[in-house]
N, C-alpha and C positions, 0 to 999 in steps of 0.2 A: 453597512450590511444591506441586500438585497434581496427583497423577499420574490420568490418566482412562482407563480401558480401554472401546475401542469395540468394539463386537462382539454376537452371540448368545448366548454364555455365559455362566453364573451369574456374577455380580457384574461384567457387562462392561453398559456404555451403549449402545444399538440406535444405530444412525446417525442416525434421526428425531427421536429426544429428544436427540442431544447440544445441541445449540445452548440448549433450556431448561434443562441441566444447567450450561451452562456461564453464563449468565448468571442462577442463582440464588445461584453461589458466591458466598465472602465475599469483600468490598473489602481488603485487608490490607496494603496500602501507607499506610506513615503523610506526614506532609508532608513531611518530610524526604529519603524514599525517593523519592519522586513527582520531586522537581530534582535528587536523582541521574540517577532516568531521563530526564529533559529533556535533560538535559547528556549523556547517554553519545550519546541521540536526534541533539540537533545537534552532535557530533563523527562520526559517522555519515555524516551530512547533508554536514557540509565536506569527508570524503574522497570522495564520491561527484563524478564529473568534472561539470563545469556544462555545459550545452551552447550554442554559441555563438549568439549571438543575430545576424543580419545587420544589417547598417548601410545606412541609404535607404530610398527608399521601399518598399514592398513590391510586385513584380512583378504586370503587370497582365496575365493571359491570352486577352484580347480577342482578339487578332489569332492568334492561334496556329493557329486553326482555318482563318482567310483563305489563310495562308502553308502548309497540307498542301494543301492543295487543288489548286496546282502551277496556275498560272494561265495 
């Protein structure tokens, strides 16, 4: 883990260079680590609710506009 301090002050990272500070650090996940994190990812993923998907065809909004118009 790497801690970054953002900021003005001596030994803090300006907000503008963080993002090159942080993609020059080192990779330090071996393979092993890397499908822990896959695995913690998609348990993650299955608690998260799914949202339901509709059944039929998909609603056609053509006429919506015919029907305000109060004929």
């Amino acid at each position: 883990m790497t801690t970054l301090l953002m900021g003005d002050g001596e030994g803090q990272i300006p907000l503008p260079e963080l993002a090159a500070k942080i993609k020059k650090l080192p990779k330090k996940l071996s393979a092993a680590q890397i499908g822990d994190v896959k695995a913690r990812l998609r348990a993650l993923d299955a608690v998260r609710p799914k949202a339901p998907i509709p059944r039929g065809p998909m609603p056609n909004m053509k006429g919506a506009n015919r029907a305000m118009r109060g004929r």
